[in-house]
Structures are given as C-alpha cells and as structure tokens.
N, CA and C atoms as a LAMMPS dump frame, in Angstrom:
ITEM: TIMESTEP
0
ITEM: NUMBER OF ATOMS
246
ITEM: BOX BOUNDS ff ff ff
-5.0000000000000000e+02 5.0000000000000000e+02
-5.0000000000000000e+02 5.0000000000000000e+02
-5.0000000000000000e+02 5.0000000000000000e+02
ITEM: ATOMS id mol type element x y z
1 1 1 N 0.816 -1.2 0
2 1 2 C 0 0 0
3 1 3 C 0.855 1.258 0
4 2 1 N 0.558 2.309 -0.466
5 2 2 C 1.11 3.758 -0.332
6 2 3 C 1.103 4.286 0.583
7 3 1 N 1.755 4.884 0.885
8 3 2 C 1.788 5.919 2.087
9 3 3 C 1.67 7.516 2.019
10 4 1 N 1.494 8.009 2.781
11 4 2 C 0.97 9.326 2.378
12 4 3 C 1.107 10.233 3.95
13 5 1 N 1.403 11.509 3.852
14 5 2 C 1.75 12.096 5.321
15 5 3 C 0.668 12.993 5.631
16 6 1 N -0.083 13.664 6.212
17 6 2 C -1.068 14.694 6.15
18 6 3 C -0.433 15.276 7.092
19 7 1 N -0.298 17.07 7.232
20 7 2 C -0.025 18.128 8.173
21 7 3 C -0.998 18.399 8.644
22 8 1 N -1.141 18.559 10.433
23 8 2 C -2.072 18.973 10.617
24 8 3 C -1.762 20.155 11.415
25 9 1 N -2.072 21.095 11.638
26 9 2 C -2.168 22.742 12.736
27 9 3 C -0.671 22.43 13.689
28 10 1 N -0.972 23.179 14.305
29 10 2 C 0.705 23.571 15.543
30 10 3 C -0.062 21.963 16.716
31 11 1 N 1.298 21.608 17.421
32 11 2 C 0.597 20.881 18.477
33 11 3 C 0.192 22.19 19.74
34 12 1 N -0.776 21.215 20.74
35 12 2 C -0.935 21.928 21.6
36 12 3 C 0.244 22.019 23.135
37 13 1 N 1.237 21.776 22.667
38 13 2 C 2.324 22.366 23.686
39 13 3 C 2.643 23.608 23.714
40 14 1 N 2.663 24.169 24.621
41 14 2 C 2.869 25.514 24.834
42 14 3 C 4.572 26.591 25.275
43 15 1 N 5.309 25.213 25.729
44 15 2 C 6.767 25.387 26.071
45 15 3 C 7.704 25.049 25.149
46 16 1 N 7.004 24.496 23.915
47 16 2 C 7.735 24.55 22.863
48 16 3 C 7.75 25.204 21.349
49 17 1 N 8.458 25.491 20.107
50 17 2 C 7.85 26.226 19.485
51 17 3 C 7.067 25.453 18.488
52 18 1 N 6.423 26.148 17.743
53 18 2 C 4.779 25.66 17.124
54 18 3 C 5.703 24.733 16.006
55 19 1 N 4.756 23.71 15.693
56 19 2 C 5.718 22.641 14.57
57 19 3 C 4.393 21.98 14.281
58 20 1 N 4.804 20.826 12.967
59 20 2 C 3.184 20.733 12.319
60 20 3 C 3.602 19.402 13.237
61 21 1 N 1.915 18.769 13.151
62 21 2 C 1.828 17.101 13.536
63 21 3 C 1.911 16.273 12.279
64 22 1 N 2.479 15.023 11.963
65 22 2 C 2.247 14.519 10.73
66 22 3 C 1.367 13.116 11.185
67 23 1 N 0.7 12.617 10.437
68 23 2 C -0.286 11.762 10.645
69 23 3 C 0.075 10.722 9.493
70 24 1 N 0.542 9.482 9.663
71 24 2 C 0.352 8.289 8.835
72 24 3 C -1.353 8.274 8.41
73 25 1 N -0.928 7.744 6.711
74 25 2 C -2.231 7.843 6.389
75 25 3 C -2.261 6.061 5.308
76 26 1 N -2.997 5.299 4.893
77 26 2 C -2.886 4.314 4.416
78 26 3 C -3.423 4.344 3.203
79 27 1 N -2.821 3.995 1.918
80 27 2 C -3.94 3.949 0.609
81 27 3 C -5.044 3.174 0.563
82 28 1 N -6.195 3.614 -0.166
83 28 2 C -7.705 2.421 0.563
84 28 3 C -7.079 1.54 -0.892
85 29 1 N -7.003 1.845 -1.937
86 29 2 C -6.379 0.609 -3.054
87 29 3 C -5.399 -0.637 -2.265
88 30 1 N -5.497 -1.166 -3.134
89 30 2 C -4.429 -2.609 -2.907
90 30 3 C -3.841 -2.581 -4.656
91 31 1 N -2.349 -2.45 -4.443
92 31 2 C -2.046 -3.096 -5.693
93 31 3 C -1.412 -4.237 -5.876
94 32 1 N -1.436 -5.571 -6.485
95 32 2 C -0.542 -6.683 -6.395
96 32 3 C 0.149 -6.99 -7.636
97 33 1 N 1.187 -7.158 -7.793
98 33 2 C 1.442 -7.195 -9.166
99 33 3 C 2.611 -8.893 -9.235
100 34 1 N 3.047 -9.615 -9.978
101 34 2 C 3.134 -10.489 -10.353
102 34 3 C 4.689 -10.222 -10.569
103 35 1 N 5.573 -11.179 -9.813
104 35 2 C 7.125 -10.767 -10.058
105 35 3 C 8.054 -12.285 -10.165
106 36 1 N 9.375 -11.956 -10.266
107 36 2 C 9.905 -13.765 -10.123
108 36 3 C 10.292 -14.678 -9.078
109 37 1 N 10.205 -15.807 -9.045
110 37 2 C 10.219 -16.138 -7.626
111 37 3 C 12.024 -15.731 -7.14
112 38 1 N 12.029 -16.042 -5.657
113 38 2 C 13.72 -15.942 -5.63
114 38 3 C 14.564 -17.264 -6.462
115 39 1 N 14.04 -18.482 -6.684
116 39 2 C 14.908 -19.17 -7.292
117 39 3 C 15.264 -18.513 -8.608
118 40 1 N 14.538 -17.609 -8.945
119 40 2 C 15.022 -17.14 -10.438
120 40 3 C 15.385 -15.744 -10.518
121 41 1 N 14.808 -14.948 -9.664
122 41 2 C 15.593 -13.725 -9.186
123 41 3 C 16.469 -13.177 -8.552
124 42 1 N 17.716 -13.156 -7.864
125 42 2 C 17.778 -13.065 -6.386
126 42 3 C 18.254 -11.608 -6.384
127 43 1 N 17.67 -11.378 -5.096
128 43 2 C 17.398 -10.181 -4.732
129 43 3 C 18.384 -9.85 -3.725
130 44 1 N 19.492 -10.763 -3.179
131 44 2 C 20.293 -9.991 -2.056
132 44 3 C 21.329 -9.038 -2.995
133 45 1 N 21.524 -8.152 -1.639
134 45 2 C 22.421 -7.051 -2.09
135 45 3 C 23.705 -7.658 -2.206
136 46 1 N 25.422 -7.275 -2.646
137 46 2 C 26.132 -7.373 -2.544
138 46 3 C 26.703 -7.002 -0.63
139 47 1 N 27.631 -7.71 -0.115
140 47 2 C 28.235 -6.939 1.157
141 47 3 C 28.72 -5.649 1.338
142 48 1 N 28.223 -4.849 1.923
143 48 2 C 28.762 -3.209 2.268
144 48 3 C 30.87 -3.363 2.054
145 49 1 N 31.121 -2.724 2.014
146 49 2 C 32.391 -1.913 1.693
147 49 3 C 32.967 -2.108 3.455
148 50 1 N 31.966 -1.729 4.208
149 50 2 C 32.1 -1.19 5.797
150 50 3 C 32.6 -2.618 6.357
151 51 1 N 31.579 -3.423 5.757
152 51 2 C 31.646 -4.459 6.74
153 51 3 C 33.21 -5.521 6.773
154 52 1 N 33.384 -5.75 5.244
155 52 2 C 35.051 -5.867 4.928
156 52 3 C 36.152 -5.41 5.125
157 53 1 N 35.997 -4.059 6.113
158 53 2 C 36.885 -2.916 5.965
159 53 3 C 38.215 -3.402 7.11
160 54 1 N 39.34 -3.904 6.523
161 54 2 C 40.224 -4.009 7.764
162 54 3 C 40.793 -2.52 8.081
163 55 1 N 41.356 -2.319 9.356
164 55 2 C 42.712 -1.188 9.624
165 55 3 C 43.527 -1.362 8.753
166 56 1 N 43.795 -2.143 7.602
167 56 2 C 44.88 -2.047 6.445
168 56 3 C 44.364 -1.288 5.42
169 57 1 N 43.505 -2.216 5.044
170 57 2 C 42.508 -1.344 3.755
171 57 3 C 41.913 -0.116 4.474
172 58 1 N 41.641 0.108 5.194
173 58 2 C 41.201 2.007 5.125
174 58 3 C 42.216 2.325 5.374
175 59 1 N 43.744 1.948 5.889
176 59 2 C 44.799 3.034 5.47
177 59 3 C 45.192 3.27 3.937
178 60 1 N 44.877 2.181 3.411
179 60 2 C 45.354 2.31 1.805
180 60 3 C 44.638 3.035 0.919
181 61 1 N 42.525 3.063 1.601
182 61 2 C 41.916 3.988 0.794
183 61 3 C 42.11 5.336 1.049
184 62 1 N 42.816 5.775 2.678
185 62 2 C 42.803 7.084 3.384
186 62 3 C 43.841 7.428 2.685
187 63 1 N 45.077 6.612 2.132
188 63 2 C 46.21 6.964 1.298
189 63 3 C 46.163 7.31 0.265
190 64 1 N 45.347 6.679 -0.702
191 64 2 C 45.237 6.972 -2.224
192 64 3 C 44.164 8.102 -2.178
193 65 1 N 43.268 8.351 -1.346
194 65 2 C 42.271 9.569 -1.506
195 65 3 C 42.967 10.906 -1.208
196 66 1 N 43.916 10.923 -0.535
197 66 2 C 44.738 11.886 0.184
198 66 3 C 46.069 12.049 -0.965
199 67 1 N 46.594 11.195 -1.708
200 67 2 C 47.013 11.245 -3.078
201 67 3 C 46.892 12.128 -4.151
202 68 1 N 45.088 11.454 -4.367
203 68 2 C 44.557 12.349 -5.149
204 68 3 C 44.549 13.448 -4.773
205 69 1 N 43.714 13.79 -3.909
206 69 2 C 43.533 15.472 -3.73
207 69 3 C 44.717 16.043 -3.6
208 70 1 N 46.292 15.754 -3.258
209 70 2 C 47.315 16.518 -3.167
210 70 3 C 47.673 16.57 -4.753
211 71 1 N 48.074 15.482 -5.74
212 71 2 C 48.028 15.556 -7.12
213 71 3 C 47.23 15.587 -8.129
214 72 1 N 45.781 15.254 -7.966
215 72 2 C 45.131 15.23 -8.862
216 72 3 C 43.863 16.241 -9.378
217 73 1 N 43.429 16.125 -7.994
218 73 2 C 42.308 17.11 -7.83
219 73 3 C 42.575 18.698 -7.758
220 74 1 N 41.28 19.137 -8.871
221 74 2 C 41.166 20.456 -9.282
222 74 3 C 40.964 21.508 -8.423
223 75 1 N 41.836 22.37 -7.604
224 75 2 C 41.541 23.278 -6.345
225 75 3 C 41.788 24.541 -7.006
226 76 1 N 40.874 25.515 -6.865
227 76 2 C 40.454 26.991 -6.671
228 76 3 C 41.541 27.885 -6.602
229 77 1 N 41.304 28.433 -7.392
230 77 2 C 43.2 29.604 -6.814
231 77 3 C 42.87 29.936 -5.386
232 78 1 N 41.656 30.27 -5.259
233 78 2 C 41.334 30.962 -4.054
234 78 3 C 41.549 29.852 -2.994
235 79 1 N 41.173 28.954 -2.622
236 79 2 C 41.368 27.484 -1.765
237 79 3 C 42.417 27.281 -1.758
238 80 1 N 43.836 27.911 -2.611
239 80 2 C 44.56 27.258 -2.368
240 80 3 C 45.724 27.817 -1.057
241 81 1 N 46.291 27.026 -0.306
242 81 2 C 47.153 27.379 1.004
243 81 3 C 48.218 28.607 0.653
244 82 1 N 48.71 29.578 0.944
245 82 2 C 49.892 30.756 0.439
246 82 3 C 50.986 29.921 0.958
C-alpha cells in the first residue's frame, strides 16, 4: 500500500515552538502485481564496503584519496594554502 503524510495545525504544547503534527495515512487501493520467484531472481544485495573494511585497507583507501587530492584534484586559486 502507499503511504501518504497529512499536516495537521501547531501541536498543543505551549513550552515549545509551534511545529506541524504529521499523521500516517494508508492507501484504501491494494495493488498486487506479479514478479519472479527468488529461485530465479535473487534479490540480495552485494556486502557493504564497511563491513570488509580491515585497519589495512582504510589506510590504503585514506592513502590513495589523500594522493589524489594533493596531485590530482582540481583546487580553486582561491582554496589554495599561500
């Protein structure tokens, strides 16, 4: 189903400042639509970057990113250090 937010007026707190209320709202439709099963689709993601990440490899990406921006990357006359 869809979702949908409705604003409604300030709340009635008085010690704080005025802010809207939002209200979950539900679509009255149903849509179902027809897709592949997982034996023929699969749907997992690949593993995050994060989760592989040793103290070796983020010194080597903190190295080569820090690389670039000293040789490669395009800096501003103005940005740049006197």
């Amino acid at each position: 189903p869809a979702l949908s937010t409705i604003q409604t007026g300030p709340t009635a707190l008085s010690h704080r400042a005025p802010s809207t209320t939002k209200r979950l709202v539900f679509a009255s439709n149903l849509s179902v639509y027809d897709t592949f099963s997982s034996t023929v689709y699969d749907r997992r993601s690949e593993p995050a970057t994060w989760s592989r990440l040793t103290p070796a490899l983020a010194q080597r990406i903190k190295e080569e990113l820090n690389s670039y921006k000293m040789e490669e990357m395009e800096v501003h006359a103005c940005s740049r250090m006197q």
